[in-house]
C-alpha positions in Angstrom: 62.4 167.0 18.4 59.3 166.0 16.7 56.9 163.4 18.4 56.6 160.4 16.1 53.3 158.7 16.5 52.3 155.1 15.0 50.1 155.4 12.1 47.4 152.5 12.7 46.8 152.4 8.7 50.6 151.2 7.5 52.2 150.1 10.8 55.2 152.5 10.5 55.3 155.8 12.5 54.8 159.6 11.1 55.3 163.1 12.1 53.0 164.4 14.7 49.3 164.0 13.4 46.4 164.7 15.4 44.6 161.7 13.9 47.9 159.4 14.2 47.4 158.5 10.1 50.4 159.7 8.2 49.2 162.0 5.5 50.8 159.6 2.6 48.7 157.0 4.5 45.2 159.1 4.1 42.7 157.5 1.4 41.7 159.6 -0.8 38.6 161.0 -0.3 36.1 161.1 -3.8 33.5 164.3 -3.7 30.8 163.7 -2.1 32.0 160.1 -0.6 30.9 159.6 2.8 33.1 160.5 5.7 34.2 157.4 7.7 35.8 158.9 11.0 38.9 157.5 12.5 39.7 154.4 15.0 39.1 155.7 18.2 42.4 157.3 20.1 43.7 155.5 23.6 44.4 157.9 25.6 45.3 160.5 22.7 47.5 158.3 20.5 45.6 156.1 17.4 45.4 151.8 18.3 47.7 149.7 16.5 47.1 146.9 13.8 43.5 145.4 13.9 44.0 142.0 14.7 44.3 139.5 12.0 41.0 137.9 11.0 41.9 133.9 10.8 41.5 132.4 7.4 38.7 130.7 6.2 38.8 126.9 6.3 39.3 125.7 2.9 36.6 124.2 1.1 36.4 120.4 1.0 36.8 119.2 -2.2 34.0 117.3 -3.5 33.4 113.8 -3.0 36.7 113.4 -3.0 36.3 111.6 -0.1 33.1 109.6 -0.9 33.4 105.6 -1.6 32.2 106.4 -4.8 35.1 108.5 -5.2 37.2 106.4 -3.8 36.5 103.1 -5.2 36.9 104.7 -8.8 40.3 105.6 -7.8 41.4 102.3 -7.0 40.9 102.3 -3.1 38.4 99.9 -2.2 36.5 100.1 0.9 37.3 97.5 3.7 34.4 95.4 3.5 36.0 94.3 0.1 39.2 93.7 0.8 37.7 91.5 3.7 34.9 89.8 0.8 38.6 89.3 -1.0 40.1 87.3 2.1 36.9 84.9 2.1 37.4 84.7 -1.1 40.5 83.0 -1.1 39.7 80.9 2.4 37.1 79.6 0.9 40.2 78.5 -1.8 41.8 77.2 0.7 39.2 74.9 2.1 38.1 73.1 -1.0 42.0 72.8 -2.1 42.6 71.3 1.2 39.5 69.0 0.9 40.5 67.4 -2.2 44.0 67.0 -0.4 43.5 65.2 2.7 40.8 62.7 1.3 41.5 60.0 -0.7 39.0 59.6 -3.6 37.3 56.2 -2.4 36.3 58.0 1.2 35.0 61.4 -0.3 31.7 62.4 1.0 30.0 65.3 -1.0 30.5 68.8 1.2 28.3 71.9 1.0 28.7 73.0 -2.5 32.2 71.9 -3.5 33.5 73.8 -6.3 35.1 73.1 -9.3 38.7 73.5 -11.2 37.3 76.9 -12.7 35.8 78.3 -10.1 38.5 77.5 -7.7 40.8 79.7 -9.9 38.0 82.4 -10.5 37.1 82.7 -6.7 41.6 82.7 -6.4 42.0 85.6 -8.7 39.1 88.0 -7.6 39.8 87.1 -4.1 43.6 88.5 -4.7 43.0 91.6 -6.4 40.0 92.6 -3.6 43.0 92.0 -1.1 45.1 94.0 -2.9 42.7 97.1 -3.9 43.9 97.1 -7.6 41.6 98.1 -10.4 38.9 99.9 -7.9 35.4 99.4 -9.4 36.3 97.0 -12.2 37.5 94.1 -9.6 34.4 95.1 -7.4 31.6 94.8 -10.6 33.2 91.3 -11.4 33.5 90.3 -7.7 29.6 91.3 -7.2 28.5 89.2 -10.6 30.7 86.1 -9.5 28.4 86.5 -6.1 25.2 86.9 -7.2 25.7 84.5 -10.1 27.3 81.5 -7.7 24.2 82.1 -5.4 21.4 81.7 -8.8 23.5 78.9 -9.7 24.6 76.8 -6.8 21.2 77.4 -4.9 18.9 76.5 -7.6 21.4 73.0 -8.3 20.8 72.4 -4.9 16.7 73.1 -4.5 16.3 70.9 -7.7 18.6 68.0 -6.4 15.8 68.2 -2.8 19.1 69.5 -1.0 17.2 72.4 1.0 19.5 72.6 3.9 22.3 72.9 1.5 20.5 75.7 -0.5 20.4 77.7 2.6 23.8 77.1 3.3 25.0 78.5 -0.2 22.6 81.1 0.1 23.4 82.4 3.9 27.7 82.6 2.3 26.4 84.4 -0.9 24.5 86.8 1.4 27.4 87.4 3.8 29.8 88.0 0.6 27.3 90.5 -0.7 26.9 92.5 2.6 30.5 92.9 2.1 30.9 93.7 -1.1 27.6 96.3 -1.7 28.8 100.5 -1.0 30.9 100.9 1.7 30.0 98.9 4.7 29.9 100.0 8.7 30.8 97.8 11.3 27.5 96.1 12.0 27.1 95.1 8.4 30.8 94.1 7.6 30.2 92.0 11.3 27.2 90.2 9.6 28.9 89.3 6.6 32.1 88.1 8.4 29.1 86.1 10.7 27.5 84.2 8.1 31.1 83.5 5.7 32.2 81.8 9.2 29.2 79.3 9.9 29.9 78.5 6.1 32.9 77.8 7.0 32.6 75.7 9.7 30.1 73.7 8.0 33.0 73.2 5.7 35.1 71.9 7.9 32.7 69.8 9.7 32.3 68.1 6.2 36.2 67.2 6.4 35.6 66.0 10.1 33.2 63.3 8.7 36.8 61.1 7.1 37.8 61.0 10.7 34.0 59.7 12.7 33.4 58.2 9.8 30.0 60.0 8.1 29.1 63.3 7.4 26.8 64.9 10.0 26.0 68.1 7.2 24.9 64.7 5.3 23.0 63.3 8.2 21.2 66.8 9.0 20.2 66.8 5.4 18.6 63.4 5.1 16.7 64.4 8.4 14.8 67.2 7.3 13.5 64.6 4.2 12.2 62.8 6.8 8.5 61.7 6.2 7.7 61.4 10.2 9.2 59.4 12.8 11.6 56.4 13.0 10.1 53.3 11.9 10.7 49.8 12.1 8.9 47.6 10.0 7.9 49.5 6.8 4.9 48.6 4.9 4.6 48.8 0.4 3.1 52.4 -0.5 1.5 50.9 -3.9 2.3 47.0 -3.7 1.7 44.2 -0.6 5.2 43.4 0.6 7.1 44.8 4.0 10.7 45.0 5.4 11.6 44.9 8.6 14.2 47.5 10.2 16.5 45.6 12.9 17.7 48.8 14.9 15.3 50.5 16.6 15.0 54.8 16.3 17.3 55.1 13.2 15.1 54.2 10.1 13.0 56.9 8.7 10.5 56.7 5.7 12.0 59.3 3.1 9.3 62.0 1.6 7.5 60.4 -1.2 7.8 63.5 -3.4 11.7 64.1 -2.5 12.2 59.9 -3.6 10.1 60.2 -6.7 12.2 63.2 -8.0 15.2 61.2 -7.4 13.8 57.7 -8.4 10.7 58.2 -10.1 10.2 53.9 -10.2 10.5 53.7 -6.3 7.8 52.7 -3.8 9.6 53.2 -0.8 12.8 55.0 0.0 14.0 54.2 3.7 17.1 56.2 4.8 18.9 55.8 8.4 20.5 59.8 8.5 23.1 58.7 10.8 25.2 56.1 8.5 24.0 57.8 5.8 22.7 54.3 4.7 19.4 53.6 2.0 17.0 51.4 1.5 15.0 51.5 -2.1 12.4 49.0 -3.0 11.0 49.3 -6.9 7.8 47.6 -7.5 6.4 46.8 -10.8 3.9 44.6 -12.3 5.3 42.1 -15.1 3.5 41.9 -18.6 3.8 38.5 -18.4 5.6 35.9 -16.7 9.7 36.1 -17.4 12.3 33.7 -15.7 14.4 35.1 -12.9 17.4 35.1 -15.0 16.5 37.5 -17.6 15.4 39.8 -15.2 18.4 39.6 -13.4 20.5 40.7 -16.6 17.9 43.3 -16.9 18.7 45.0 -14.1 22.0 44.7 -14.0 22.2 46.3 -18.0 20.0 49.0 -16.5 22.8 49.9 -13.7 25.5 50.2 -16.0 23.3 52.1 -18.7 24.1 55.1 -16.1 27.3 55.5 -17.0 28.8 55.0 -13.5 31.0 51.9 -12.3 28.7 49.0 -11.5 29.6 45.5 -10.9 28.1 42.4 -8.9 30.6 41.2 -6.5 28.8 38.1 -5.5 25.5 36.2 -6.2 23.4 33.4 -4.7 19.9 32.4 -4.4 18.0 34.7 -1.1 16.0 32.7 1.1 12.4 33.8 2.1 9.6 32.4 4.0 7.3 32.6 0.8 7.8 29.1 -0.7 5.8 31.3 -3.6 8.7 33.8 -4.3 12.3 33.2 -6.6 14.8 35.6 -5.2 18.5 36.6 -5.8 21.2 38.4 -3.4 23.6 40.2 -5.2 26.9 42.3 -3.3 26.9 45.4 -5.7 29.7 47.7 -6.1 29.2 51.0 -7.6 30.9 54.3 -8.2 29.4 57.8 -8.4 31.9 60.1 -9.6 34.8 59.8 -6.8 32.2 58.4 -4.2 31.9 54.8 -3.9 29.3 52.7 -2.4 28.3 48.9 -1.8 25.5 47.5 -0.8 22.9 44.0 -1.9 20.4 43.7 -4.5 17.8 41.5 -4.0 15.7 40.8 -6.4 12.2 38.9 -5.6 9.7 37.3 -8.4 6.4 36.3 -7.5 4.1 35.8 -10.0 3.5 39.0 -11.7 5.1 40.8 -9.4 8.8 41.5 -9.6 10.8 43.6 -6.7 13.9 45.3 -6.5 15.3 45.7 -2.5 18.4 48.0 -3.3 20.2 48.3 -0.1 23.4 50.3 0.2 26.0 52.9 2.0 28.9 54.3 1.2 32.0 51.9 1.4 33.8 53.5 4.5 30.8 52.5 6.0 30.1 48.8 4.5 32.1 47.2 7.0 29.6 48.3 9.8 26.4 48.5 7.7 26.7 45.4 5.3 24.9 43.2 8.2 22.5 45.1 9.0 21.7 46.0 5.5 21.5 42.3 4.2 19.3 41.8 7.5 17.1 44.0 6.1 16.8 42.5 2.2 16.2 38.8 3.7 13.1 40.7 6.0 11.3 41.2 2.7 7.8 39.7 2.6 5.3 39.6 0.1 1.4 39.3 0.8 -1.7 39.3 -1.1 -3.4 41.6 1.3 -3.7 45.6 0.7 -0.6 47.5 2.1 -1.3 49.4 5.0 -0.4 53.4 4.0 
Protein backbone atom coordinates (compact mmCIF):
# COMPACT_ATOMS: atom_id res chain seq x y z
CA UNK A 1 0.00 0.00 0.00
CA UNK A 2 0.98 3.48 -0.71
CA UNK A 3 2.53 5.64 2.18
CA UNK A 4 0.22 8.63 2.73
CA UNK A 5 2.15 11.63 4.13
CA UNK A 6 0.60 14.94 5.59
CA UNK A 7 0.79 17.74 3.30
CA UNK A 8 1.82 20.82 5.61
CA UNK A 9 0.14 23.30 2.90
CA UNK A 10 -3.78 22.03 3.17
CA UNK A 11 -3.68 19.85 6.28
CA UNK A 12 -5.05 16.75 4.51
CA UNK A 13 -2.67 13.88 3.53
CA UNK A 14 -1.29 12.83 -0.19
CA UNK A 15 0.32 10.09 -2.04
CA UNK A 16 3.92 9.62 -1.21
CA UNK A 17 5.82 13.00 -2.12
CA UNK A 18 9.32 13.55 -1.38
CA UNK A 19 8.55 17.18 -0.35
CA UNK A 20 5.31 15.99 1.68
CA UNK A 21 3.12 18.88 -0.50
CA UNK A 22 0.42 17.18 -2.53
CA UNK A 23 0.85 18.15 -6.11
CA UNK A 24 -2.78 19.87 -6.24
CA UNK A 25 -1.37 21.71 -3.27
CA UNK A 26 1.92 23.08 -5.24
CA UNK A 27 1.71 27.02 -6.06
CA UNK A 28 2.18 27.70 -9.16
CA UNK A 29 5.31 28.73 -10.00
CA UNK A 30 5.43 32.10 -12.62
CA UNK A 31 8.74 32.18 -15.03
CA UNK A 32 11.27 33.49 -13.62
CA UNK A 33 9.62 33.88 -9.95
CA UNK A 34 11.97 33.15 -7.27
CA UNK A 35 12.21 29.66 -5.83
CA UNK A 36 11.16 29.57 -2.12
CA UNK A 37 12.28 26.05 -0.89
CA UNK A 38 10.18 23.89 1.36
CA UNK A 39 9.49 23.83 5.36
CA UNK A 40 12.25 21.89 6.65
CA UNK A 41 11.39 17.84 7.01
CA UNK A 42 11.51 16.17 10.72
CA UNK A 43 13.01 13.35 10.39
CA UNK A 44 11.99 12.87 6.62
CA UNK A 45 8.29 13.68 6.86
CA UNK A 46 7.12 17.69 6.21
CA UNK A 47 5.89 19.76 9.88
CA UNK A 48 2.36 20.23 10.29
CA UNK A 49 0.22 23.47 10.38
CA UNK A 50 2.23 26.60 11.32
CA UNK A 51 0.86 27.73 14.36
CA UNK A 52 -1.94 30.31 14.33
CA UNK A 53 -0.72 33.84 14.59
CA UNK A 54 -3.22 35.47 17.44
CA UNK A 55 -5.35 38.27 16.08
CA UNK A 56 -4.59 41.73 16.39
CA UNK A 57 -6.27 43.67 19.13
CA UNK A 58 -8.92 45.68 17.74
CA UNK A 59 -8.50 49.25 17.42
CA UNK A 60 -10.10 51.42 20.03
CA UNK A 61 -12.49 53.44 18.72
CA UNK A 62 -11.96 57.01 19.03
CA UNK A 63 -12.75 59.03 21.91
CA UNK A 64 -15.41 57.01 22.40
CA UNK A 65 -14.42 56.75 25.67
CA UNK A 66 -13.30 60.45 26.41
CA UNK A 67 -15.60 62.72 28.78
CA UNK A 68 -16.09 64.73 25.91
CA UNK A 69 -17.48 61.84 24.30
CA UNK A 70 -19.26 60.85 26.86
CA UNK A 71 -20.91 63.82 28.31
CA UNK A 72 -22.36 64.49 24.61
CA UNK A 73 -23.94 61.24 24.90
CA UNK A 74 -25.77 61.94 27.90
CA UNK A 75 -23.35 60.23 30.51
CA UNK A 76 -22.14 62.71 32.80
CA UNK A 77 -19.05 62.35 34.68
CA UNK A 78 -19.34 61.75 38.54
CA UNK A 79 -18.14 64.94 39.71
CA UNK A 80 -21.58 66.24 38.22
CA UNK A 81 -23.89 64.03 39.31
CA UNK A 82 -22.23 64.80 42.83
CA UNK A 83 -22.44 68.99 41.87
CA UNK A 84 -26.24 67.74 41.22
CA UNK A 85 -26.68 66.17 44.95
CA UNK A 86 -25.39 69.69 46.46
CA UNK A 87 -27.42 71.07 44.48
CA UNK A 88 -30.47 69.83 45.81
CA UNK A 89 -29.01 69.79 49.70
CA UNK A 90 -28.41 72.93 49.47
CA UNK A 91 -32.58 72.91 48.59
CA UNK A 92 -33.02 71.25 51.36
CA UNK A 93 -31.38 73.50 53.82
CA UNK A 94 -32.93 76.81 52.92
CA UNK A 95 -36.56 74.90 52.59
CA UNK A 96 -35.95 73.60 55.94
CA UNK A 97 -34.80 77.08 57.30
CA UNK A 98 -37.87 78.84 56.35
CA UNK A 99 -39.66 75.79 58.03
CA UNK A 100 -38.47 75.54 61.43
CA UNK A 101 -38.30 79.40 62.18
CA UNK A 102 -41.03 81.42 62.79
CA UNK A 103 -40.84 84.74 60.85
CA UNK A 104 -40.44 87.16 64.06
CA UNK A 105 -37.07 85.02 65.17
CA UNK A 106 -35.39 84.77 61.69
CA UNK A 107 -31.86 85.80 61.65
CA UNK A 108 -30.40 86.44 58.06
CA UNK A 109 -28.10 83.13 57.13
CA UNK A 110 -25.19 83.02 54.64
CA UNK A 111 -26.87 83.93 51.39
CA UNK A 112 -30.39 82.68 51.73
CA UNK A 113 -32.03 82.15 48.50
CA UNK A 114 -35.05 83.00 46.98
CA UNK A 115 -38.45 81.32 45.63
CA UNK A 116 -36.74 81.23 42.08
CA UNK A 117 -33.69 80.16 42.69
CA UNK A 118 -34.77 77.53 45.11
CA UNK A 119 -36.71 75.90 42.15
CA UNK A 120 -33.72 76.60 39.62
CA UNK A 121 -30.95 75.17 42.03
CA UNK A 122 -34.15 72.00 42.42
CA UNK A 123 -34.41 71.32 38.80
CA UNK A 124 -30.61 71.39 37.68
CA UNK A 125 -29.73 69.67 40.80
CA UNK A 126 -32.26 66.66 39.56
CA UNK A 127 -31.33 66.23 36.09
CA UNK A 128 -27.23 66.35 37.13
CA UNK A 129 -28.43 63.38 39.49
CA UNK A 130 -30.04 61.75 36.95
CA UNK A 131 -27.39 62.25 33.88
CA UNK A 132 -30.18 63.33 31.33
CA UNK A 133 -29.53 65.75 28.62
CA UNK A 134 -25.51 65.32 28.85
CA UNK A 135 -23.82 68.68 27.98
CA UNK A 136 -27.05 70.81 27.85
CA UNK A 137 -27.84 70.25 31.77
CA UNK A 138 -23.93 70.65 32.37
CA UNK A 139 -23.65 74.37 30.27
CA UNK A 140 -26.78 75.56 32.33
CA UNK A 141 -25.53 73.93 35.61
CA UNK A 142 -21.99 75.85 34.99
CA UNK A 143 -23.75 79.41 34.12
CA UNK A 144 -26.24 79.06 37.28
CA UNK A 145 -22.63 78.69 39.18
CA UNK A 146 -20.67 81.14 38.00
CA UNK A 147 -23.52 83.61 37.65
CA UNK A 148 -24.81 82.89 41.67
CA UNK A 149 -21.05 83.49 42.60
CA UNK A 150 -20.94 87.36 40.41
CA UNK A 151 -24.21 87.88 41.92
CA UNK A 152 -24.38 86.85 45.43
CA UNK A 153 -20.63 87.81 46.09
CA UNK A 154 -20.74 91.19 44.80
CA UNK A 155 -24.44 91.80 46.98
CA UNK A 156 -22.54 90.81 49.74
CA UNK A 157 -18.93 92.94 49.26
CA UNK A 158 -21.30 95.99 48.68
CA UNK A 159 -23.60 95.35 51.77
CA UNK A 160 -19.55 95.32 53.91
CA UNK A 161 -20.53 91.52 54.44
CA UNK A 162 -16.76 90.20 53.60
CA UNK A 163 -16.96 87.05 55.63
CA UNK A 164 -20.15 86.22 53.84
CA UNK A 165 -18.62 86.93 50.34
CA UNK A 166 -16.04 84.34 51.05
CA UNK A 167 -18.39 82.04 52.18
CA UNK A 168 -20.53 82.32 48.85
CA UNK A 169 -17.46 82.37 47.01
CA UNK A 170 -15.51 79.15 48.71
CA UNK A 171 -19.45 77.01 47.69
CA UNK A 172 -19.33 78.53 44.19
CA UNK A 173 -15.76 77.37 43.90
CA UNK A 174 -16.41 73.83 45.29
CA UNK A 175 -19.53 73.54 42.76
CA UNK A 176 -17.24 74.48 39.94
CA UNK A 177 -14.39 72.03 40.79
CA UNK A 178 -17.09 69.63 40.32
CA UNK A 179 -18.77 70.58 37.53
CA UNK A 180 -15.45 71.73 35.10
CA UNK A 181 -14.17 68.31 32.60
CA UNK A 182 -14.13 65.25 34.34
CA UNK A 183 -12.77 65.43 37.79
CA UNK A 184 -10.19 62.89 39.72
CA UNK A 185 -10.48 62.11 43.17
CA UNK A 186 -8.39 64.90 44.67
CA UNK A 187 -10.39 67.58 42.91
CA UNK A 188 -14.04 66.04 43.29
CA UNK A 189 -12.55 65.71 47.30
CA UNK A 190 -12.01 69.49 47.30
CA UNK A 191 -15.21 70.38 45.89
CA UNK A 192 -17.14 67.97 48.24
CA UNK A 193 -14.60 69.90 51.06
CA UNK A 194 -15.63 73.29 50.53
CA UNK A 195 -19.79 72.43 49.63
CA UNK A 196 -19.56 70.90 53.33
CA UNK A 197 -18.06 73.90 55.45
CA UNK A 198 -20.91 75.78 53.42
CA UNK A 199 -23.00 73.69 54.72
CA UNK A 200 -22.24 73.65 58.12
CA UNK A 201 -22.18 77.26 58.24
CA UNK A 202 -25.73 76.76 57.19
CA UNK A 203 -26.69 74.86 59.74
CA UNK A 204 -24.91 76.79 62.36
CA UNK A 205 -27.16 79.67 61.19
CA UNK A 206 -30.33 77.44 62.19
CA UNK A 207 -28.43 76.65 65.54
CA UNK A 208 -28.67 80.44 66.38
CA UNK A 209 -33.08 79.96 67.10
CA UNK A 210 -31.96 77.57 69.72
CA UNK A 211 -28.69 79.76 71.81
CA UNK A 212 -30.40 82.47 70.89
CA UNK A 213 -28.00 84.63 68.21
CA UNK A 214 -26.24 83.89 65.30
CA UNK A 215 -22.50 83.21 65.83
CA UNK A 216 -22.02 83.45 61.51
CA UNK A 217 -23.60 86.96 62.57
CA UNK A 218 -21.39 87.52 65.51
CA UNK A 219 -18.06 86.46 63.35
CA UNK A 220 -19.14 88.96 60.85
CA UNK A 221 -19.63 92.03 63.04
CA UNK A 222 -16.08 91.05 64.45
CA UNK A 223 -14.09 91.41 61.51
CA UNK A 224 -15.85 95.27 61.24
CA UNK A 225 -14.39 95.80 64.25
CA UNK A 226 -12.41 99.16 64.37
CA UNK A 227 -9.88 97.83 67.40
CA UNK A 228 -10.52 96.65 70.67
CA UNK A 229 -13.42 96.46 73.12
CA UNK A 230 -14.30 99.74 74.52
CA UNK A 231 -16.17 101.10 77.24
CA UNK A 232 -16.84 104.51 77.23
CA UNK A 233 -16.94 105.84 73.59
CA UNK A 234 -16.07 109.30 72.76
CA UNK A 235 -18.09 111.69 69.51
CA UNK A 236 -15.93 111.23 66.17
CA UNK A 237 -17.08 114.82 64.81
CA UNK A 238 -19.35 116.27 67.89
CA UNK A 239 -18.46 116.64 71.95
CA UNK A 240 -20.78 114.12 73.60
CA UNK A 241 -19.87 110.34 75.01
CA UNK A 242 -21.72 107.10 76.02
CA UNK A 243 -20.73 104.87 78.40
CA UNK A 244 -20.69 100.96 77.72
CA UNK A 245 -21.80 99.05 81.08
CA UNK A 246 -20.33 95.49 80.25
CA UNK A 247 -16.94 95.36 80.09
CA UNK A 248 -14.94 93.42 76.75
CA UNK A 249 -18.16 93.22 74.48
CA UNK A 250 -18.48 96.80 72.91
CA UNK A 251 -16.46 97.47 69.83
CA UNK A 252 -16.32 100.79 67.80
CA UNK A 253 -17.59 99.69 64.22
CA UNK A 254 -15.25 100.81 61.11
CA UNK A 255 -15.99 104.30 60.15
CA UNK A 256 -16.02 103.60 56.49
CA UNK A 257 -18.18 100.20 56.84
CA UNK A 258 -20.98 102.63 59.15
CA UNK A 259 -20.87 105.45 56.66
CA UNK A 260 -21.79 103.07 53.80
CA UNK A 261 -24.62 101.83 55.76
CA UNK A 262 -25.61 105.14 57.49
CA UNK A 263 -23.95 107.88 55.83
CA UNK A 264 -25.48 110.48 58.82
CA UNK A 265 -23.80 108.46 61.72
CA UNK A 266 -20.91 109.54 63.94
CA UNK A 267 -20.53 106.52 65.79
CA UNK A 268 -21.70 103.09 65.21
CA UNK A 269 -21.00 100.81 68.46
CA UNK A 270 -21.82 97.08 67.90
CA UNK A 271 -21.52 94.21 70.79
CA UNK A 272 -20.83 90.96 68.04
CA UNK A 273 -22.10 88.65 70.58
CA UNK A 274 -25.94 89.82 70.99
CA UNK A 275 -25.74 91.07 67.84
CA UNK A 276 -26.84 94.34 69.56
CA UNK A 277 -26.14 98.37 68.01
CA UNK A 278 -25.51 101.40 69.12
CA UNK A 279 -25.87 104.50 66.45
CA UNK A 280 -25.52 108.10 67.47
CA UNK A 281 -26.39 110.75 64.46
CA UNK A 282 -25.10 114.18 65.15
CA UNK A 283 -26.07 117.19 63.31
CA UNK A 284 -25.99 120.91 63.74
CA UNK A 285 -29.61 122.71 63.68
CA UNK A 286 -30.08 125.79 61.27
CA UNK A 287 -31.70 127.36 63.94
CA UNK A 288 -33.25 126.63 67.03
CA UNK A 289 -36.62 124.11 66.64
CA UNK A 290 -38.67 122.79 69.71
CA UNK A 291 -38.15 119.24 70.77
CA UNK A 292 -41.47 118.19 69.49
CA UNK A 293 -41.08 118.93 65.90
CA UNK A 294 -38.02 117.20 65.85
CA UNK A 295 -39.39 114.35 67.43
CA UNK A 296 -42.14 113.94 64.50
CA UNK A 297 -39.24 114.45 62.27
CA UNK A 298 -37.66 111.68 63.03
CA UNK A 299 -40.13 109.50 63.51
CA UNK A 300 -41.67 110.55 59.58
CA UNK A 301 -38.10 109.71 58.56
CA UNK A 302 -38.32 106.00 60.01
CA UNK A 303 -41.34 105.15 58.36
CA UNK A 304 -40.32 106.96 54.99
CA UNK A 305 -38.29 103.61 54.68
CA UNK A 306 -40.90 101.62 53.98
CA UNK A 307 -40.49 99.10 56.80
CA UNK A 308 -42.75 98.71 60.01
CA UNK A 309 -42.00 101.41 62.50
CA UNK A 310 -43.81 102.42 65.47
CA UNK A 311 -43.06 104.06 69.02
CA UNK A 312 -44.13 101.78 71.69
CA UNK A 313 -43.62 104.14 74.52
CA UNK A 314 -42.45 107.77 75.20
CA UNK A 315 -41.32 109.90 78.20
CA UNK A 316 -39.00 112.68 78.84
CA UNK A 317 -34.88 111.03 79.35
CA UNK A 318 -33.20 112.32 82.22
CA UNK A 319 -29.54 113.63 81.90
CA UNK A 320 -27.09 115.32 84.13
CA UNK A 321 -26.94 118.40 81.60
CA UNK A 322 -29.61 120.66 83.16
CA UNK A 323 -28.72 122.31 79.49
CA UNK A 324 -30.10 119.35 77.36
CA UNK A 325 -34.17 118.48 76.32
CA UNK A 326 -34.26 114.79 75.80
CA UNK A 327 -36.91 112.01 74.86
CA UNK A 328 -36.90 108.03 75.34
CA UNK A 329 -38.77 106.43 72.93
CA UNK A 330 -39.32 102.08 72.87
CA UNK A 331 -39.21 101.55 69.03
CA UNK A 332 -40.51 98.70 67.25
CA UNK A 333 -39.43 97.96 63.78
CA UNK A 334 -39.59 95.39 61.06
CA UNK A 335 -37.04 94.57 58.37
CA UNK A 336 -38.45 92.33 56.05
CA UNK A 337 -39.29 89.10 58.28
CA UNK A 338 -36.69 90.25 61.00
CA UNK A 339 -37.85 92.29 63.77
CA UNK A 340 -36.08 94.40 66.14
CA UNK A 341 -36.67 96.77 69.25
CA UNK A 342 -34.71 98.92 70.76
CA UNK A 343 -34.92 103.15 72.42
CA UNK A 344 -34.52 106.34 70.71
CA UNK A 345 -33.29 109.01 72.49
CA UNK A 346 -33.36 111.98 71.19
CA UNK A 347 -31.08 114.95 72.89
CA UNK A 348 -31.42 118.95 71.98
CA UNK A 349 -28.96 121.22 73.12
CA UNK A 350 -28.76 124.33 71.67
CA UNK A 351 -27.83 123.84 68.11
CA UNK A 352 -27.01 120.57 68.55
CA UNK A 353 -29.59 117.90 68.09
CA UNK A 354 -28.66 113.88 68.72
CA UNK A 355 -30.12 110.82 67.81
CA UNK A 356 -28.89 107.62 70.33
CA UNK A 357 -30.57 104.69 68.34
CA UNK A 358 -30.04 101.68 70.40
CA UNK A 359 -31.46 98.31 69.32
CA UNK A 360 -31.31 94.27 68.89
CA UNK A 361 -33.24 91.91 67.44
CA UNK A 362 -36.44 91.09 69.51
CA UNK A 363 -35.48 87.43 70.59
CA UNK A 364 -32.99 89.26 72.19
CA UNK A 365 -34.81 92.46 73.83
CA UNK A 366 -35.71 90.72 76.77
CA UNK A 367 -31.91 90.37 77.77
CA UNK A 368 -30.58 93.43 75.99
CA UNK A 369 -33.37 96.10 76.62
CA UNK A 370 -31.47 97.07 80.05
CA UNK A 371 -28.51 97.23 79.12
CA UNK A 372 -29.32 99.13 75.98
CA UNK A 373 -31.40 101.88 77.78
CA UNK A 374 -28.33 101.99 80.32
CA UNK A 375 -26.49 103.03 77.59
CA UNK A 376 -28.89 105.98 76.00
CA UNK A 377 -29.38 107.59 79.67
CA UNK A 378 -24.97 107.49 79.71
CA UNK A 379 -25.18 110.09 76.97
CA UNK A 380 -23.35 113.32 77.79
CA UNK A 381 -22.82 116.29 75.98
CA UNK A 382 -19.66 118.73 76.43
CA UNK A 383 -18.38 121.82 74.94
CA UNK A 384 -14.86 120.50 74.86
CA UNK A 385 -13.27 118.81 71.48
CA UNK A 386 -14.00 114.99 71.36
CA UNK A 387 -11.10 113.00 71.95
CA UNK A 388 -10.57 110.77 68.42
Amino acid sequence: MAELRFCSLCGFTHGPDPTGVGPGCRPKVKPNAPVTSPRPLSDGVAEGPPPSTPPRPAPPLPELFSSAARIQHGDLPTGARIAGGVLIVNVVGILLERMVMPADTKTPLPVSGTLVSILIDLFIGYKLLRGEDGSSVLGWARFRVVAGMLLFTGLQIAAANPLVAVIQLGFSAGLLLLLLGDPGKLRMAFGVLLAGAYFSLEMLGLVALAIGHNPVTQVSLMTQADGASVTVVQGAKFPYNVTLPTAGKWYVRNAAVSRKESPDSDRWIIRPDRDAHVIVIAETLAEPLPMQALRDVVVANFKKGGDEFEVLEEHPLVLGDQEATALLLTTRRKVGAIEVKGYLGLVLKEHEFYQVIAFALANQFVEMGPELKQIVESFKSSKTNPTL
